[in-house]
C-alpha positions in Angstrom: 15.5 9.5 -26.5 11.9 7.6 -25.9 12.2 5.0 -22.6 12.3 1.8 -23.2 10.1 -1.0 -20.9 11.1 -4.4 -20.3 8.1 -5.9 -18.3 9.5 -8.1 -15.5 6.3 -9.2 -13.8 2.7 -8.9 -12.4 2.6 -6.5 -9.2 0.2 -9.7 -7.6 4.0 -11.8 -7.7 5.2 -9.4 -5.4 4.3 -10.3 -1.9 2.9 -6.9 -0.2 5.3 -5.6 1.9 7.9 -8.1 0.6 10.3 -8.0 -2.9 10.8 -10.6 -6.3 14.3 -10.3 -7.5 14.8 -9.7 -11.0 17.8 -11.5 -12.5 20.2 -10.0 -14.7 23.7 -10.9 -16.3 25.7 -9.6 -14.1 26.1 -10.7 -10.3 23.7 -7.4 -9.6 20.2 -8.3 -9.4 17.2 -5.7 -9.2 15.0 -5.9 -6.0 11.4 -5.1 -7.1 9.5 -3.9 -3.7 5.5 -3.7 -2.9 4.7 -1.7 0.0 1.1 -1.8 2.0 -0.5 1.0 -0.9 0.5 -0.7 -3.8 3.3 1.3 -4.6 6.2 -0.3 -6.2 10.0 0.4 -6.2 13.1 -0.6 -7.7 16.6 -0.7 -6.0 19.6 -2.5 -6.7 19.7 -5.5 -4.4 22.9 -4.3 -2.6 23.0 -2.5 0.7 25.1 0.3 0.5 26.6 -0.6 3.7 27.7 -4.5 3.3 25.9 -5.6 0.4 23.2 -7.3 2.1 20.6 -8.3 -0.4 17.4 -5.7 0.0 15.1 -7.9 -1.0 15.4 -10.0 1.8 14.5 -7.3 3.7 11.4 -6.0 5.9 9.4 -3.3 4.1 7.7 -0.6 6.1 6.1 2.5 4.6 8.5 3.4 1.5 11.7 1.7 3.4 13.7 -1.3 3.8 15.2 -2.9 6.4 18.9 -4.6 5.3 18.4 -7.7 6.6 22.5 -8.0 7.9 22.4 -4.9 10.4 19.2 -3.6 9.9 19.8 -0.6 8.4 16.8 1.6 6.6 17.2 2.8 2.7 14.7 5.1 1.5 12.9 3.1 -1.5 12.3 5.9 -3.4 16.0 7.1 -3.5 18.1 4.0 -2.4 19.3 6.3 0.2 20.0 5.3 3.8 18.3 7.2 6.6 20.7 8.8 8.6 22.3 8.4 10.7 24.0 5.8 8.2 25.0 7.2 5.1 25.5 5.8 1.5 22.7 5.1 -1.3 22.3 1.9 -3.6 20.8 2.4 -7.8 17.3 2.8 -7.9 15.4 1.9 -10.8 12.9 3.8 -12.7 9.4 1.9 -12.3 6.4 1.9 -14.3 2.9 -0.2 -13.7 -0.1 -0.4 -16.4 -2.3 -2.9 -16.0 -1.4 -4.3 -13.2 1.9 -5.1 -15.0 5.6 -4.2 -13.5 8.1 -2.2 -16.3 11.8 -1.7 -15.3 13.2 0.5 -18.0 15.5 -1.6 -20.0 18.5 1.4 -20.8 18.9 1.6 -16.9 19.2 -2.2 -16.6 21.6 -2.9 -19.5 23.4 0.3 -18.5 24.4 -0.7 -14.9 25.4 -4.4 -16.8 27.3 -2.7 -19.2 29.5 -0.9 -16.3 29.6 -3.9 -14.5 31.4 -5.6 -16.9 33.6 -3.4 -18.0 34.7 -3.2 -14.3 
């Protein structure tokens, strides 16, 4: 099965070294992150430890800092560095064109289980 894109914004809307949040049905949100090269991730915008939202967080090389307690998840895995453990969804991310693509299976997907929770 081909991957379906949902373009969610411009990667010049994400403040370098900062996040957007894209909004979704559920009480979940997606935390899109821009780090100093450009490179953008996509984690769900829940801590792993308390929930804390990500993308209120300070970015630094390809990590976040949870802005409750300050600990570091991985933004390529939505892991947390030890010696804290626990890891948050992360999102599969394309650009073209300067454009930001979440793919839209993985966003409806997580909804869907959401719900039916």
């Amino acid at each position: 099965m081909s991957q379906q894109w949902k373009a969610v914004c411009n990667v010049t809307d994400i403040p370098v070294l900062g996040a957007r949040v894209v909004h979704r049905a559920t009480t979940d949100d997606v935390a899109v992150f821009r780090n100093s090269d450009d490179k953008i991730f996509a984690l769900l915008d829940r801590c792993p430890h308390k929930g804390g939202p990500l993308s209120q967080g300070i970015v630094f090389g390809e990590r976040v800092a949870c802005p409750l307690h300050s600990w570091n998840i991985e933004l390529g895995s939505g892991c947390a560095v030890a010696p804290d453990e626990g890891c948050t969804q992360k999102f599969s991310v394309k650009v073209e064109d300067g454009k930001v693509f979440l793919d839209l299976d993985e966003l409806n997907a997580l909804a869907v289980e959401a719900k039916a929770a």
